[in-house]
N, C-alpha and C positions, 0 to 999 in steps of 0.2 A: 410371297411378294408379287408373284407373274398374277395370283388373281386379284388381287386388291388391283394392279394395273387394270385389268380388266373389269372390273365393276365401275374403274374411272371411265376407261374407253366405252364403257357401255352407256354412260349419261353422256356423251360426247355423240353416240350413235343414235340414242334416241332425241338429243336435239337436232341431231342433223337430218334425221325422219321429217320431226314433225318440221322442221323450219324450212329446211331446202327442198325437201319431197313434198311438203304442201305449197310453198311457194312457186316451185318448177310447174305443177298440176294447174294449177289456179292460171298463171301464164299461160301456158301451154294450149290449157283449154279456152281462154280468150283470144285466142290468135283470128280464130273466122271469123269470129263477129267483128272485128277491126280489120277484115281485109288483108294478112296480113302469114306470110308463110312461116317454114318451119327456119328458111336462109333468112331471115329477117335477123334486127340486131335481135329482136324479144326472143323470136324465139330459138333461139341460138345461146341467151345467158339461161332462158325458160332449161333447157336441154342440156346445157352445161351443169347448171342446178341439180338437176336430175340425174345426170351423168356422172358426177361427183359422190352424191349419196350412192349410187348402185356401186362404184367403185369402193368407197369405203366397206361396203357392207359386205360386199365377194370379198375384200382382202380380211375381214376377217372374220368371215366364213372359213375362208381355204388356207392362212396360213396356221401349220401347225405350233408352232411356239407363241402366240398369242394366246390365254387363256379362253374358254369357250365360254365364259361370262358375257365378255365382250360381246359378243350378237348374239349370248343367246338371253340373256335378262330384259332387254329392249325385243325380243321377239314373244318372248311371256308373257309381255304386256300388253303388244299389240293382237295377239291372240285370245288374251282378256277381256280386250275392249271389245276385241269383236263378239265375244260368244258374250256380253251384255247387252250387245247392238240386237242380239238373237233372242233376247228375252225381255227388256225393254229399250228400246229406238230413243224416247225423248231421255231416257238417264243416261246413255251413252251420249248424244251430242252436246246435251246441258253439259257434261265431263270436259268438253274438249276446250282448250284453254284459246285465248287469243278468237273469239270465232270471228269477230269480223275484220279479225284481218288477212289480207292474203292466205298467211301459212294454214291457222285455221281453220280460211274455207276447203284449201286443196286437201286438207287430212281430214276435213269429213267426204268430201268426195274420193277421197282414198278408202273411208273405212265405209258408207257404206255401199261402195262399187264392190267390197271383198278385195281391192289389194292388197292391203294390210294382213287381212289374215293368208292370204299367197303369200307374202313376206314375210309373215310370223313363221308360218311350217317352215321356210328356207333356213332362216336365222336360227331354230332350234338343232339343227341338225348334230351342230356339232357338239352338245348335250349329250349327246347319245354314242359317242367315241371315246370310249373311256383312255385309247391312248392320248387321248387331248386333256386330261383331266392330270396325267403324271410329268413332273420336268426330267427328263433324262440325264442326267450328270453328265455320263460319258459326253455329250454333245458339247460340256461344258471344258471338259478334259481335252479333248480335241481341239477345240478351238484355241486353249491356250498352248498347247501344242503345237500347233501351228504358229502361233503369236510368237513363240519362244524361237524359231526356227531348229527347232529338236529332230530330226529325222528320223531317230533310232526307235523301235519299236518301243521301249520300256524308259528312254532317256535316261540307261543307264544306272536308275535305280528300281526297285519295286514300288509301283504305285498300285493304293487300294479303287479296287474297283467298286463304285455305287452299285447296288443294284434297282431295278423297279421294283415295289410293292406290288405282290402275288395281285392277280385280278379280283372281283369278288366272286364267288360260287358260282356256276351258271353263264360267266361271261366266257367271252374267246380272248384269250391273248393276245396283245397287239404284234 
């Protein structure tokens, strides 16, 4: 279930890429030709925009009970686009949906400035933590544990303990 969560959060995260991270870009980068700073209202929602996705995207980077789906599926893609951008330039922009609008223009001037694929290698990361791939019961045991206001180490009766599935060959144990 925690990944299916995350394959949700991850269409959630790549609209909030391309909508508010190209939107904030586009803003942001129109600021000097209108005269106009970064304490301005523009560019103040420009950076709130931007500030918002960068927020989403580190919480779920860093937190561990979110599935690694979540930033990292939306980072596949953005690292796809990019190494298309590296083999053909007009099939990757023809790709990018909405072009004249705001969001759009800032996610081609995301993709091909290379921030996207800076974003993509961040967003993959936690792909590669295999203890982010298992739910840990105990975590679940404990919390209702506490919920129950039980104190006693075994609450008095024997409970079975989960274990995590052995790593595969080759890896380290979390």
């Amino acid at each position: 279930m925690r990944h299916w969560i995350g394959a949700g959060l991850a269409i959630v995260t790549a609209a909030a890429v391309f909508l508010g991270g190209g939107w904030g870009v586009t803003r942001m980068s129109a600021l000097p030709a209108e005269g106009l700073g970064v304490t301005s209202p523009r560019g103040l929602s420009a950076l709130g925009a931007m500030a918002g996705v960068g927020l989403l995207v580190g919480i779920l980077i860093a937190a561990p009970k979110i599935s690694p789906l979540a930033s990292g599926l939306p980072g596949v893609v953005l690292l796809g686009w990019t190494a298309l951008l590296s083999l053909s330039e007009t099939m990757a922009v023809r790709l990018i949906p909405l072009k004249h609008d705001p969001a759009g223009a800032g996610f081609r001037v995301m993709l091909v400035s290379g921030i996207l694929a800076l974003l993509g290698f961040a967003m993959i990361i936690p792909l590669f933590v295999p203890s982010r791939w298992w739910h840990d019961i105990r975590d679940d045991e404990d919390d209702r544990k506490e919920a129950d206001g039980d104190e006693d180490e075994d609450g008095g009766k024997r409970q079975r303990r989960h274990r995590r599935p052995p790593p595969p060959p080759g890896l380290l144990s979390p």
